[in-house]
C-alpha positions in Angstrom: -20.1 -33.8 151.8 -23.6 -33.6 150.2 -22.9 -30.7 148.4 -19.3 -31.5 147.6 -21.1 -35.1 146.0 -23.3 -32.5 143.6 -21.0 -30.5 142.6 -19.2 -33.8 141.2 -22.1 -35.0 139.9 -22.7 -32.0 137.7 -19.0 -31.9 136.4 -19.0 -35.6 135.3 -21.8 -34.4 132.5 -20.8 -33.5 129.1 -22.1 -30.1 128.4 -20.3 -29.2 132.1 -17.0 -30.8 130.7 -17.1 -29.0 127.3 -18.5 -25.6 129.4 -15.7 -26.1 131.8 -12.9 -27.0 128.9 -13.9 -23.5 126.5 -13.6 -20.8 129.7 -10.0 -22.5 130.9 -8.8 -22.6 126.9 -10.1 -19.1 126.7 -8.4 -17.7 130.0 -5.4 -19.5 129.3 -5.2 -17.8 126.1 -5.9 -14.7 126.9 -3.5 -14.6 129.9 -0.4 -15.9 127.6 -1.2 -13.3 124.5 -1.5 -10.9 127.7 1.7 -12.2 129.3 3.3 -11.5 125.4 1.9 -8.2 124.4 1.5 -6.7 127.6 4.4 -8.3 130.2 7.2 -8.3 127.5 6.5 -5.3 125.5 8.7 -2.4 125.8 7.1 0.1 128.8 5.5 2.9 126.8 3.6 4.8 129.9 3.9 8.2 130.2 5.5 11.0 128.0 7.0 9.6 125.1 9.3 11.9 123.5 11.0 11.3 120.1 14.0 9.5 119.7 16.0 13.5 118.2 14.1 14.4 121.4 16.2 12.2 123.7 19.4 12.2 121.6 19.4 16.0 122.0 19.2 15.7 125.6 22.3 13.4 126.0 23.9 15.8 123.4 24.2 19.1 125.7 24.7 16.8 128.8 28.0 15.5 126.4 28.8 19.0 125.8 28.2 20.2 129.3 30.8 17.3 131.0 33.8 18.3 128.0 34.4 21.8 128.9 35.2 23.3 131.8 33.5 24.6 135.4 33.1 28.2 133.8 32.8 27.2 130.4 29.7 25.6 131.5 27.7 28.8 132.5 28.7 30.3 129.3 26.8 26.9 127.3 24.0 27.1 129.4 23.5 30.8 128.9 23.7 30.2 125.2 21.3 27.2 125.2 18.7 28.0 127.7 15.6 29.2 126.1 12.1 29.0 126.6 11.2 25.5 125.6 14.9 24.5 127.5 16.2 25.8 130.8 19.5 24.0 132.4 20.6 24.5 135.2 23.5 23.9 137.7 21.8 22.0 140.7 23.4 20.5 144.2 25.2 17.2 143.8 23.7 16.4 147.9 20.4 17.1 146.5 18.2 13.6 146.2 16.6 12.6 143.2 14.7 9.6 141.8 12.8 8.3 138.3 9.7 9.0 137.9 8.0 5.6 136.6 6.4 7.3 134.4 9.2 8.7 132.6 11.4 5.5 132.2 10.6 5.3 128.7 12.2 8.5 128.3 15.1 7.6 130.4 15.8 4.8 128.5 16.2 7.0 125.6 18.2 9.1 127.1 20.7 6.5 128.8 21.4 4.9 125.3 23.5 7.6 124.0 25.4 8.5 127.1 28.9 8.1 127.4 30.4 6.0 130.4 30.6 8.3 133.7 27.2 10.4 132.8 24.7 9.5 135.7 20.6 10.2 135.3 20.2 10.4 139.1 16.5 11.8 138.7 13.7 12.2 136.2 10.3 14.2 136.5 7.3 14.4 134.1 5.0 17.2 135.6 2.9 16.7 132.2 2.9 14.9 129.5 4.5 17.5 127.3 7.3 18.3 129.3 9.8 16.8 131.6 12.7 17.8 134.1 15.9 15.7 133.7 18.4 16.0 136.6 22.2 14.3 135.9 26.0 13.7 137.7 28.3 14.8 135.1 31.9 13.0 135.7 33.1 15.8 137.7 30.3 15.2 140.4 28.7 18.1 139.5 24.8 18.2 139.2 23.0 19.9 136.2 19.2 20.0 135.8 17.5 20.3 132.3 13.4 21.2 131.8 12.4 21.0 128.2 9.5 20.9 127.1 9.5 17.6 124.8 6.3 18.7 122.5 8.9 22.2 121.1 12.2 21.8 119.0 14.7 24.0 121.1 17.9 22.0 119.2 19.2 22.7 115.8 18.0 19.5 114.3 20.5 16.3 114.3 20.9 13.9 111.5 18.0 12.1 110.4 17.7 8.8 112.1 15.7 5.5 110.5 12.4 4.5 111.9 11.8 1.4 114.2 10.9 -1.0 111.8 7.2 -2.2 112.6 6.8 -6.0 114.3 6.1 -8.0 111.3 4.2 -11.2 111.5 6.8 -13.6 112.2 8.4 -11.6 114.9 8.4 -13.3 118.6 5.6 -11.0 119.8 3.6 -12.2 117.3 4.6 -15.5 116.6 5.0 -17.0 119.9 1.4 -16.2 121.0 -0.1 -17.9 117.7 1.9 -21.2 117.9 0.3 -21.2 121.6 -2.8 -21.0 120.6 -2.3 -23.2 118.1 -0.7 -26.2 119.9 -3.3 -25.3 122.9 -5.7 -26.0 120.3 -4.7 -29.2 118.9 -3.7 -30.9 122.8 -7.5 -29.6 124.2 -8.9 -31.0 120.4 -7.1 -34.5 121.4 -8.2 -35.1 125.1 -11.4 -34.4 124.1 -11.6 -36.6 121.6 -10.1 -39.1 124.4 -12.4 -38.5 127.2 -15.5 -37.9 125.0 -15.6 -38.8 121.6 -13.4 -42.0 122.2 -16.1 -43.5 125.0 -19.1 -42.4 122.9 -17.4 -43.7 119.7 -17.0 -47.3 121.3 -20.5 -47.5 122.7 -21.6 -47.0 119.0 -19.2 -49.5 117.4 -20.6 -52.3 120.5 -24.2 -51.2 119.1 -23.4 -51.9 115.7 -21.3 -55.5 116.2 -24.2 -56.6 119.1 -26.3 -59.5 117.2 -27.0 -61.4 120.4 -24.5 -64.1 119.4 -23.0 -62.8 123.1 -19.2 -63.9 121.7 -18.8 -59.6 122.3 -17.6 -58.6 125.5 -19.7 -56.3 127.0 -19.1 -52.2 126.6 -16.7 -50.4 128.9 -18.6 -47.9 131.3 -16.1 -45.0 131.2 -16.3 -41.7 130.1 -19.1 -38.8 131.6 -22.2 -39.7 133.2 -24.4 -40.0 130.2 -22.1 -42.6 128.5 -21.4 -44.8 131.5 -25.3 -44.9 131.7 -25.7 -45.8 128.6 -23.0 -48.5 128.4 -24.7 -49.2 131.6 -28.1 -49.8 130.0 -26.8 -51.2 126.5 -24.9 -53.9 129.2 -28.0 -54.9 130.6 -30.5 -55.4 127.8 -27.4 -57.1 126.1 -27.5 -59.6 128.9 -31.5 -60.0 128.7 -31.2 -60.5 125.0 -28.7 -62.8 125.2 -30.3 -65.0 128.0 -33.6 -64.9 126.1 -32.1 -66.2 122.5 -30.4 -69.1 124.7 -33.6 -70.1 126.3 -35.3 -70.1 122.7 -32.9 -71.9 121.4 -32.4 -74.5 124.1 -36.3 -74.8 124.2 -36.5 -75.5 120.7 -33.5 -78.3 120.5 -35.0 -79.6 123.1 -38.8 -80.2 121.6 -36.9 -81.6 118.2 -35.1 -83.8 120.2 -38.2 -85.4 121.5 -40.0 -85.0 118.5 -37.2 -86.9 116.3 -37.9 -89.8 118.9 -41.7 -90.8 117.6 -40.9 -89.5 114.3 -38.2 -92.7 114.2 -40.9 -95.0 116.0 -42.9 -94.0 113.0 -40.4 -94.7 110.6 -39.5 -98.2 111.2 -43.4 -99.2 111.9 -44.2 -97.6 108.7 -41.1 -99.9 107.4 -43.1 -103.1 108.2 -46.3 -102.2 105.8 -46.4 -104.2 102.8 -44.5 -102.2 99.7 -47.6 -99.6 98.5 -48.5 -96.2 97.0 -49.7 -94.9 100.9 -46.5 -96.6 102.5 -44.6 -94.5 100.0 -46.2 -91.5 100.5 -45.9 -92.2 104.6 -42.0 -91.8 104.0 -41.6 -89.2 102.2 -44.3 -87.0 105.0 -41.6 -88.3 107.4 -39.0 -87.2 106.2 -40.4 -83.9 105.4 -41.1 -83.4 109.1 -37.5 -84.5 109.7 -36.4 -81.7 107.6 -38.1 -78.9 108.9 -37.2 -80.0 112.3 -33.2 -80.0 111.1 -33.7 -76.9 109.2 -35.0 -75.3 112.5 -32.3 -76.2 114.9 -29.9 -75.5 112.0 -31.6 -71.7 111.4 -31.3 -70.9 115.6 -28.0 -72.2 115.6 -27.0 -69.9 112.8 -28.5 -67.0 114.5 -26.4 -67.6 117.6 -22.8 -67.2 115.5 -20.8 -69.6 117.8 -18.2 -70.8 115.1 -14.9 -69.5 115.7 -13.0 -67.3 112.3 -10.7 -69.1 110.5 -8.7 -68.9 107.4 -10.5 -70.9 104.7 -9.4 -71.8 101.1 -13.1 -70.5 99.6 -12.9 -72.6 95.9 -12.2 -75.6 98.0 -15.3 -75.5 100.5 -17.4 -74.4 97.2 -15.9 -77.0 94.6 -16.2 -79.9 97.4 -20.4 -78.8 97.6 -20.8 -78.8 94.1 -18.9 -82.5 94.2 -21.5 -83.8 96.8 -24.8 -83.0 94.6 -23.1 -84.1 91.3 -22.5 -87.4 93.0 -26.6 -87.6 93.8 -27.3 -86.9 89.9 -27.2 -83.2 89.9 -25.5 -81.3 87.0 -24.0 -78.4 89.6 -20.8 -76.9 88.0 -18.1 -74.8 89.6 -16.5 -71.4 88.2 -14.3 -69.2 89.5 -10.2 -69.4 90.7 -8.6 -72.2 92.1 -7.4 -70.7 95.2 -8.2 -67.7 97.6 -8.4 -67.9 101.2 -10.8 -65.6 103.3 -11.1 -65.2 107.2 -14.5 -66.7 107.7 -16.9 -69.2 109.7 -16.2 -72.4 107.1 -19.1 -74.5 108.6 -22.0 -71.9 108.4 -20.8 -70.9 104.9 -20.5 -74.3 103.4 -24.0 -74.7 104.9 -25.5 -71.4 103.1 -24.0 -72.4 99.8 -25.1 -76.1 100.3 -28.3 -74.2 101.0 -28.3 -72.2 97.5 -27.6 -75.0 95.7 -30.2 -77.5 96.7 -32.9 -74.6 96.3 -31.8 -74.6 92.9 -31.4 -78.1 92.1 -35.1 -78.5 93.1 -36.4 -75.5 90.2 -33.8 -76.3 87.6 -31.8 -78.8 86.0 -28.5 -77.3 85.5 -26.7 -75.2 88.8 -23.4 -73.0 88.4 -21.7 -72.0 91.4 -19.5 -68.9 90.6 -16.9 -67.1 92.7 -16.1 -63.9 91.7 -13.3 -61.8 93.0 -12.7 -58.0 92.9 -11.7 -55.3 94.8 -12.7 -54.4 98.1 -15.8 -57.4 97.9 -16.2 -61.2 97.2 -19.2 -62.5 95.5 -20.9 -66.3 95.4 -23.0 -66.9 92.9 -25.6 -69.8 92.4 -27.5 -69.9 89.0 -30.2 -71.8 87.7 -32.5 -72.4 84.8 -35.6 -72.7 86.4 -38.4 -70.1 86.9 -37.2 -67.8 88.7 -39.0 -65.6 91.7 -41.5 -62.8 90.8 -40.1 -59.1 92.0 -42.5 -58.7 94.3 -41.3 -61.7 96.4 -37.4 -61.8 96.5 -37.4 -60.0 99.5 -39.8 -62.0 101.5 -38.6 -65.5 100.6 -35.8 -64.3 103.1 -37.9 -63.9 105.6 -38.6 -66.8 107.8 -41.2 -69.7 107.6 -42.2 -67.5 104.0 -42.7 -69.6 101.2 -43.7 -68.8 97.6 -46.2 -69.8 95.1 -47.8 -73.0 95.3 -45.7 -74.4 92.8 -42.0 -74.3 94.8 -44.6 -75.2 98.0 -45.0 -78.9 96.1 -41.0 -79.2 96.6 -41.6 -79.3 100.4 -39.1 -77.3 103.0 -40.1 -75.2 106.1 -39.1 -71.7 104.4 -36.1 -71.4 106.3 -33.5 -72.3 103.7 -32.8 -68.6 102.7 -33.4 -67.0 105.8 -30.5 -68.8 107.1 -28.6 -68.5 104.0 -28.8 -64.7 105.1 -28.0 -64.8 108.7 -24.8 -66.4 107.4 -24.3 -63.9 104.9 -24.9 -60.7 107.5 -22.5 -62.8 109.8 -19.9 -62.1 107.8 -20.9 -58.6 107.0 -22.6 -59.4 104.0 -25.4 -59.3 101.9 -27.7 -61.8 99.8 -29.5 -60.5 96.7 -31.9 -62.2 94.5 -31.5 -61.4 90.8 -33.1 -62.1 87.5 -30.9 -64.4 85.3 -31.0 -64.2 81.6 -32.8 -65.4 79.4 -34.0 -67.1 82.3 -33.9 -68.3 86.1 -32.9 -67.1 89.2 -29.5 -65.8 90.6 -28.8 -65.8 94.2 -26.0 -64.3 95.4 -23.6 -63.7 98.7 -21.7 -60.9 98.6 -18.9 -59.9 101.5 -16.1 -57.4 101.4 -12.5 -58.5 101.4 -11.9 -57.4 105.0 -8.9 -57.9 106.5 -8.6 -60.4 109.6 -8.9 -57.6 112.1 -11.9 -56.2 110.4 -13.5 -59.5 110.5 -13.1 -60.4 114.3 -14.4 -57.3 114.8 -18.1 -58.5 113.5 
């Protein structure tokens, strides 16, 4: 049993299977070509005399079973020479075929009239051969020729055999085997190997500890089940470490949002002053970052469902809410298109967008653009813009930029979850330069259908 469990273990391996799969494909072909070249074609084994040879034979033995009993001697006499001696024999005497020498019996046979019996052919050498026959009458003749010499007055010219040309079925047949061999081994190996393999990799790709995927199917060879195996397991530890974050963290802003109000209303009942204003606004500041970092955890976790969402309604009804605080936010871009997307977590990125700009410029466009094979959301502004050298870091979180856009408060969060959204939805977020100047953030996602997006 021990070894039988080894020998088991070392087939479920890859380079066994694909070892195992090239020597069957290889003996399987070679025994079917074999089977066709080989099995079915015509038996060419010993002396193989040409086909005036043969014809010649069954010629005299004709001639020999038309005339009669003494008429016979008289033909043999006349034909017997030293590359052909014939021969009257014993009818009793026994006689068999030489399996070597079917080929030329078969050539023989062919042009013999009904009643003509080869009872017995002989090939002492390969040059010559004795063939022994039952004419009609019952009686026995015996010819020796020596199949190499030319003792006949040559017969009319007969065509050549034509030669097997490539669609013919010796040829043919083994080709669409291998063929068809070839494509049925090519498709169970993608089944059993590349298919496992190919799913693992796609599970890699979609895992972004959100743990809405179900976890990877262990199937396939050894290598890939322990893989999946593994992949399984730090998914799980990943998973349980992101929830214990996150609960840890709503938890301490939960208690923290508790004095912060006790702070608020005592700071309410100070006499109207510069400091009490200033007390407020440090407040809500703190507030702020504490929403903002809940809101950038939760965004990380991807717990919205996909849903069908008209996009110019969920931008157009963002750029309504800051207009009505004073803003001059503007939308551009078609009335309608619906997308498959997480509505809550992409109105909150764009609301995001938007209020960044608001604080750096006076006058916001919100811009959906639609092309094919991507969407893009753009939010403009006419303020200073962001050096070069630090549009890729503002995304990072808890980074914030010169001390100027420092004075507009914020925790540094706003774009990084602006791009956790954006990735969400297999996206992108670019910062650009806007002209003459300004900054231009935008979301870009391809039009994916529903499928493609549920698969995220």
């Amino acid at each position: 049993m021990k070894l039988f469990g080894r020998i088991s273990l070392y087939f479920d391996r890859i380079a066994t299977q694909l070892s195992a799969l090239l020597v069957i494909a290889s003996v399987v072909t070679f025994a079917i070509t074999g089977f066709f070249f080989v099995v079915l074609a015509p038996d060419r084994s010993g002396p193989m005399p040409s086909p005036d040879g043969a014809i010649r034979i069954a010629t005299l033995l004709q001639a020999l079973d038309a005339v009669s009993a003494a008429a016979r001697r008289e033909l043999i006499a006349a034909y017997s020479q030293g590359a052909l001696t014939v021969k009257l024999d014993d009818a009793s005497a026994p006689g068999s075929v030489d399996p070597a020498s079917r080929a030329l019996l078969s050539r023989i046979v062919r042009d013999l009239p009904p009643g003509i019996r080869i009872v017995a052919v002989r090939s002492d050498q390969p040059s010559s051969a004795a063939v022994r026959a039952l004419l009609r009458d019952g009686q026995a003749v015996t010819i020796n020729v020596l199949l190499d010499d030319d003792p006949f007055p040559p017969p009319p010219p007969h065509p050549e055999p034509p030669e097997p040309s490539f669609l013919s079925p010796p040829v043919l047949l083994p080709l669409i085997f291998i063929v068809a061999s070839t494509i049925l081994l090519s498709i169970w190996v993608a089944r059993r190997l590349a298919a496992p393999l190919a799913r693992f990799a796609a599970a890699v790709d979609r895992f972004s500890g959100a743990g809405i995927e179900s976890p990877v199917r262990e199937e396939g060879p050894s290598e890939i089940r322990r893989a999946a195996r593994a992949f399984n397991r730090m998914r799980r530890r990943i998973i349980r470490l992101i929830e214990d974050r996150t609960t840890t963290l709503i938890a301490i802003s939960h208690d923290l949002r508790t004095p912060l109000t006790r702070l608020r209303l005592r700071t309410e009942e100070i006499p109207a002053s510069a400091e009490k204003i200033r007390m407020l606004e440090d407040l809500e500041l703190m507030d702020s970052m504490i929403a903002s970092a809940v809101t950038y955890l939760r965004e990380g976790s991807g717990l919205e469902a996909l849903e069908m969402a008209d996009l110019p309604s969920v931008i157009e009804t963002i750029c309504d809410q800051f207009a009505d605080t004073g803003h001059t936010v503007v939308y551009e871009g078609p009335q309608r298109f619906a997308m498959l997307c997480r509505p809550q977590s992409l109105g909150r990125a764009i609301s995001n967008l938007i209020e960044n700009a608001t604080k750096f410029g006076t006058t916001v466009t919100a811009r959906l653009t639609i092309s094919t094979g991507s969407v893009a959301i753009d939010v403009e502004d006419d303020g200073p813009g962001i050096p070069d050298e630090e549009k890729q870091r503002v995304m990072e979180p808890f980074y914030r930029t010169d001390p100027a856009r420092q004075a507009t408060g914020g925790f540094g969060l706003g774009l990084a979850i602006v791009l956790a959204v954006a990735e969400s939805h297999g996206g992108t977020l670019t910062l650009l330069d806007r002209q003459p100047r300004g900054l231009c953030a935008r979301m870009s996602f391809p039009s994916a259908t529903s499928a493609d997006l549920r698969a995220k």
